[in-house]
N, C-alpha and C positions, 0 to 999 in steps of 0.2 A: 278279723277285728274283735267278736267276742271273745275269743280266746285272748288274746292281746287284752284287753281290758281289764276278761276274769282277774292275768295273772299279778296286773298291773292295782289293781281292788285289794285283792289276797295280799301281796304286798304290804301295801300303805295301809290296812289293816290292819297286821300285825306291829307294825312297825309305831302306829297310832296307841294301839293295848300297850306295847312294851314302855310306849314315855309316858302316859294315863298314869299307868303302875308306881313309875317313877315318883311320878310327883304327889301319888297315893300315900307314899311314905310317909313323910311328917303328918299326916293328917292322923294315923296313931295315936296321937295325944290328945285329938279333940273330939267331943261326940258323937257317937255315932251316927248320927242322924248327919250331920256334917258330912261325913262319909257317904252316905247315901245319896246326900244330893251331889257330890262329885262325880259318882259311879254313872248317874241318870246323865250330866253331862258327856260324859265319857262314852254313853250308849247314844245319844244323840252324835256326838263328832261321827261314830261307826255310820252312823244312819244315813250322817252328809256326805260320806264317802260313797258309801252304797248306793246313792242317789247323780254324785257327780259324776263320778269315776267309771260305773258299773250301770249306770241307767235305770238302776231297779226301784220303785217311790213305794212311800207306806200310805194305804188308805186305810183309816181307823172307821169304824160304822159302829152305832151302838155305845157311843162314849157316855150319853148321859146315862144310859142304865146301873153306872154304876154305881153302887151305894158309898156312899159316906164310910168311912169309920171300917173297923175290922170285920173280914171277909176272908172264905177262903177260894180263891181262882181256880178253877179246873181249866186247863187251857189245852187242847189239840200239841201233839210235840211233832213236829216234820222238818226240823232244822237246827244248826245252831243259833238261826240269826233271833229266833223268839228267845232265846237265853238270855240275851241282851235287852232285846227291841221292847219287849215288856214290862222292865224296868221305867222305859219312859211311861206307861199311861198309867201306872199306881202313883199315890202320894209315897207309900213306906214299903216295896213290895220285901216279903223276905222268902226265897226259894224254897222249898223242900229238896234236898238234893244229895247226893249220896256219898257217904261220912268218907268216902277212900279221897275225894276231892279236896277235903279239906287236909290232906298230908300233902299235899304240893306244896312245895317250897314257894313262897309269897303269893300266888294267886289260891292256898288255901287261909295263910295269914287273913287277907281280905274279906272271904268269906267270914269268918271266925270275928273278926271287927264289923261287920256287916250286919250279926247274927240272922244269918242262913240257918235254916234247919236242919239239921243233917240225919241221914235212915241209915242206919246198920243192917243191909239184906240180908246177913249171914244169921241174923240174929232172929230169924222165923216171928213168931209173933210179938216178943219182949222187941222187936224194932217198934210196929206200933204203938205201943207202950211209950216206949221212950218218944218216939214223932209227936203223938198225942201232946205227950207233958209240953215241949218243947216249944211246938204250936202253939199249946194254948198260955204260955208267957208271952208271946209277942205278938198274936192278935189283943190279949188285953194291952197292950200298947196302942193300941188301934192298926195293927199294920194289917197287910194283904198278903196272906200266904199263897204261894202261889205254886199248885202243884201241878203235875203231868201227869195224869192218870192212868195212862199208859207204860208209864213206867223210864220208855225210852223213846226213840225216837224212827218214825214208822214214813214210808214211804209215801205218799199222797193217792189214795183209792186203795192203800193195802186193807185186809181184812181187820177189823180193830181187834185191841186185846184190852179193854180197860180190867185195872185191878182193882180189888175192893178197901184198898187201903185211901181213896176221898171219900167213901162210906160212914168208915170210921171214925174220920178227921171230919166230915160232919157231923157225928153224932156226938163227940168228945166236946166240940169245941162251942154248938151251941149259936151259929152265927150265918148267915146267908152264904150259899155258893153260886158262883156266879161261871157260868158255863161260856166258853171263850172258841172259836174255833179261827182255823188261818190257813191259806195255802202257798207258804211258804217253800215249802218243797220245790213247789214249781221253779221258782226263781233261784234260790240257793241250796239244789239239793244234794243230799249226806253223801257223804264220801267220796265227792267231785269236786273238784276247783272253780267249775263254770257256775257262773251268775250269771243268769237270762235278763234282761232289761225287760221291765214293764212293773206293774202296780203289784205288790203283795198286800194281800186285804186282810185282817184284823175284823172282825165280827164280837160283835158282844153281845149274848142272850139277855134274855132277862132273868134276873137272879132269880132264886129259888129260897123260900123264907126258912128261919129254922123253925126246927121242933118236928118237921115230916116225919115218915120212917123211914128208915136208913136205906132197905132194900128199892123202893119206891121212890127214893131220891137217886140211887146208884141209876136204876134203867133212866129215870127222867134226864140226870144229867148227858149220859153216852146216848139216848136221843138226839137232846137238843144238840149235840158238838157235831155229832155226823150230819144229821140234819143242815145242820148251816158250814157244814165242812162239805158237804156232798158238792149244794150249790155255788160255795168258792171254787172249788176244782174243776167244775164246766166252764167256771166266766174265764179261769186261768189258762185254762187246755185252749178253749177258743183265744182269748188276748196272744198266744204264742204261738199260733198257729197246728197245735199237736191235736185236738180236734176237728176234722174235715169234714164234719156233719155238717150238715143245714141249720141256720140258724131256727 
């Protein structure tokens, strides 16, 4: 049966993106902000699938923490489904994400209408540089940047690797980060088809003011995400039965 359902999810999933897209099209000519609230629908339809289909629910914790106005998100990455699922709790989120995405033929058009932020890796430090500028146009819009400090996307209990490019993007930008963790993994994880039924949890720290130092904000943030990444991953392992410890 899970298997049946995963592939039955994964399906209607894609098939859900590909008409979303469709009708993404004429929206080209209207504001972008227009567009954004589409895309937020479009990651809610995913979410009701993931929910009906697949049995897996979203619990949010920590919703009021978050501030008003431009910010930049440091979020835990252990899936595809936060790529999406994230989009619904920002007002304006715009991704940090990596510029080869944006040469896909229409789902990078999207991005680009969307104004995603995009990082040139190859491009050693002058990427910061440019992420910096780029950022700091569209949080003065009031949006929510919303990076992976990680980089990519890490197994659930793997060893972290955070980079110091949300260091940066804090000290550039001048504006609260707000530290986010999930265990996602559990339920949709990388490189597998199968979707585990049960609760994926969404955690929200309490933001971090600016003007800190950068080093001192870098350790605080990868505290606070493991920290509350550690304790989603035992309530997860126990809700799926992969933990047989004693409660």
């Amino acid at each position: 049966m899970l298997v049946l359902r995963s592939a039955l999810f994964n399906a209607l999933y894609y098939v859900n993106l590909i008409l979303w897209m469709l009708a993404f099209l004429p929206l080209f000519v209207l504001p972008r902000i227009w567009f954004i609230r589409v895309a937020q629908a479009q990651a809610r339809s995913s979410l009701w699938l993931l929910r009906v289909v697949a049995g897996v629910r979203l619990e949010v914790r920590g919703r009021e923490r978050i501030p008003p106005g431009g910010l930049i998100v440091a979020s835990k990455h252990q899936s595809l489904w936060e790529t999406f699922a994230l989009f619904t709790l920002f007002d304006d989120p715009a991704y940090i994400l990596k510029r080869e995405l944006m040469w896909i033929p229409v789902f990078g058009w999207f991005t680009i209408k969307g104004g995603m932020v995009p990082i040139n890796r190859k491009a050693g430090g002058q990427a910061l540089v440019e992420m910096n500028a780029r950022a700091r146009e569209e949080v003065a819009r009031g949006r929510q940047i919303i990076i992976f400090p990680e980089g990519t996307r890490r197994a659930p209990g793997a060893e972290p690797g955070y980079k110091y490019g949300m260091a940066h993007l804090y000290a550039s930008l001048g504006v609260p980060i707000l530290p986010v963790a999930l265990n996602s993994g559990l339920y949709w994880p990388r490189r597998r088809f199968i979707r585990r039924p049960g609760t994926i949890v969404i955690e929200v720290g309490e933001a971090i003011p600016p003007g800190l130092d950068r080093d001192v904000v870098f350790r605080e943030v990868q505290a606070r995400i493991e920290a509350m990444s550690g304790r989603l991953l035992v309530e997860g392992r126990r809700e799926l039965g992969l933990d047989r410890s004693p409660a």
